[in-house]
LOZAKOL-813319 format. One record per residue (C-alpha): x, y, z; residue number from 1; residue in one letter. Coordinates in Angstrom, 1 decimal. Layout:
// LOZAKOL-813319
<px->X	py->Y	pz->Z	nr->NUM	rest->A> $
...
//
This chain:
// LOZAKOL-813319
<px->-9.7	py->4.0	pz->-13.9	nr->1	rest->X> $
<px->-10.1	py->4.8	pz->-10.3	nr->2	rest->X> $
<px->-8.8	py->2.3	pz->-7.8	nr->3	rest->X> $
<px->-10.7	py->2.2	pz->-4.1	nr->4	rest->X> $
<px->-9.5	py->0.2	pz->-1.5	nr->5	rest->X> $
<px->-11.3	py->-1.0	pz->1.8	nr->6	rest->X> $
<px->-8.6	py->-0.6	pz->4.2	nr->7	rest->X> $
<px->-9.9	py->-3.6	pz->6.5	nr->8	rest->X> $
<px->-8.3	py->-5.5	pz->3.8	nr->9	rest->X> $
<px->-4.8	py->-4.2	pz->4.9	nr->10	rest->X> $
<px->-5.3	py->-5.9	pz->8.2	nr->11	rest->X> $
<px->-5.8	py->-9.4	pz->7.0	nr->12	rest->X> $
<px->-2.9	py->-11.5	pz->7.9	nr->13	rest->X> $
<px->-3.3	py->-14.3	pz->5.3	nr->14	rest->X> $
<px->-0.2	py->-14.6	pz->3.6	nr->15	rest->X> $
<px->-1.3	py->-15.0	pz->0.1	nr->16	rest->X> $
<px->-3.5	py->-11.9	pz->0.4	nr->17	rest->X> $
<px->-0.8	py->-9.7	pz->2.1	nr->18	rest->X> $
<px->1.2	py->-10.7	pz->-0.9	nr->19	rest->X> $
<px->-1.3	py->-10.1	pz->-3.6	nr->20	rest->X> $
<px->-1.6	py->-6.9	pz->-2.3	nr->21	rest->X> $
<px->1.8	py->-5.7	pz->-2.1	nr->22	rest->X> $
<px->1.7	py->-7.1	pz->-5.9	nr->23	rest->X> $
<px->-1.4	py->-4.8	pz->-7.1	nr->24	rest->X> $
<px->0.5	py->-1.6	pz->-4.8	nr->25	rest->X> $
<px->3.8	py->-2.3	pz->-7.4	nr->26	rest->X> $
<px->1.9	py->-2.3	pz->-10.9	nr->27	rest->X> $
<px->-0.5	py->0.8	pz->-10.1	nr->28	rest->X> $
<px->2.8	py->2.2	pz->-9.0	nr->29	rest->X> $
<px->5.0	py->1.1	pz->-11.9	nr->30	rest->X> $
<px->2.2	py->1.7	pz->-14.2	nr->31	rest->X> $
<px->1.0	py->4.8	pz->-13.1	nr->32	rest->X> $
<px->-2.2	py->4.9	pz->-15.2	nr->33	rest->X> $
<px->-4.9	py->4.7	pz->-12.8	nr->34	rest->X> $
<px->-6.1	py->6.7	pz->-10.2	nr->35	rest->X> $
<px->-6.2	py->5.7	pz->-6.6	nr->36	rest->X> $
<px->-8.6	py->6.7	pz->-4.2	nr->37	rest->X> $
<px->-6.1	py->8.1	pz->-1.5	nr->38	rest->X> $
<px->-9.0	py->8.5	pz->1.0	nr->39	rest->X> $
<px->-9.7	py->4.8	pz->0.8	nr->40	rest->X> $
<px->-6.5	py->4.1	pz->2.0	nr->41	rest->X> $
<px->-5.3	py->7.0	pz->3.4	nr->42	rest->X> $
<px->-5.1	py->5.3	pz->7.4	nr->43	rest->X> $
<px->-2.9	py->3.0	pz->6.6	nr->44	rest->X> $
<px->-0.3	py->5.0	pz->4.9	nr->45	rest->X> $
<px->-0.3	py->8.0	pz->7.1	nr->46	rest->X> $
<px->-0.8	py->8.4	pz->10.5	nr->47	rest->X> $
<px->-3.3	py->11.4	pz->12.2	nr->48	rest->X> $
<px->-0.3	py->13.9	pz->12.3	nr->49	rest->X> $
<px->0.3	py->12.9	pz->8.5	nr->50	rest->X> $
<px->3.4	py->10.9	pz->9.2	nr->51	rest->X> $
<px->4.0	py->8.2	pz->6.9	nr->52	rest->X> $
<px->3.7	py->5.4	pz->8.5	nr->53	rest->X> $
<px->3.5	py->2.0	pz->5.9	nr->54	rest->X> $
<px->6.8	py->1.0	pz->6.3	nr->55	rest->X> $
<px->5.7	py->-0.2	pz->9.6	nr->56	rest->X> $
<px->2.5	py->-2.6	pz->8.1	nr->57	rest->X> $
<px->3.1	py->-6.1	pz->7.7	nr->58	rest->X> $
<px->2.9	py->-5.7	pz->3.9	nr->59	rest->X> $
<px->5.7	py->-3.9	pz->3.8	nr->60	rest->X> $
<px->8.0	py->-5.4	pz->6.2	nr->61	rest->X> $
<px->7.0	py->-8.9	pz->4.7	nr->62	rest->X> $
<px->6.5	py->-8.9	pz->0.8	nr->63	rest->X> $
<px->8.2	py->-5.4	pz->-0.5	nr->64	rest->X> $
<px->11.9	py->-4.9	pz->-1.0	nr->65	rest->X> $
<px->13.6	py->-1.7	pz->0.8	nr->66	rest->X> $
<px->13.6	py->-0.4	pz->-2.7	nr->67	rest->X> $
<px->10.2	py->-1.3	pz->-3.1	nr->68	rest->X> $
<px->8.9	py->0.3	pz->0.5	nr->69	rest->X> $
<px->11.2	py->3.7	pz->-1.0	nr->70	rest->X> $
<px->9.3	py->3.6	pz->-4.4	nr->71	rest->X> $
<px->5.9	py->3.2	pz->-3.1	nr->72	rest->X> $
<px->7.0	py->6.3	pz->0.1	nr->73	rest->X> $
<px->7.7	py->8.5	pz->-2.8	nr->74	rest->X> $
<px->5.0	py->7.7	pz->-5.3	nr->75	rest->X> $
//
């Protein structure tokens, strides 16, 4: 399966949401059986140089673990 996210989605600051999101980031991570559409979401990982830069989003900082954020930077 290919997975597409709308990166406006990323912006919402509702709670719940932030934290369902973090939760869907984990299992296609720890999964690793789909396919994400890196274009889809490419803004909010990586800045225009190509700098990562989602350690920095509220998602991150609010509902991942520092081993989580480290997963996620190297998957």
């Amino acid at each position: 399966m290919i997975i597409s996210f709308n990166p406006i989605i990323f912006q919402n600051q509702d709670a719940g949401i932030q934290d369902a999101l973090a939760k869907i980031l984990i299992a296609l991570m720890e999964t690793n059986l789909h396919f994400i559409d890196l274009k889809s979401i490419e803004a909010i990982f990586y800045n225009e140089e190509g700098k990562y830069i989602f350690d920095s989003n509220v998602i991150a900082q609010k509902c991942l673990s520092a081993n989580q954020q480290k997963k996620l930077k190297e998957f």
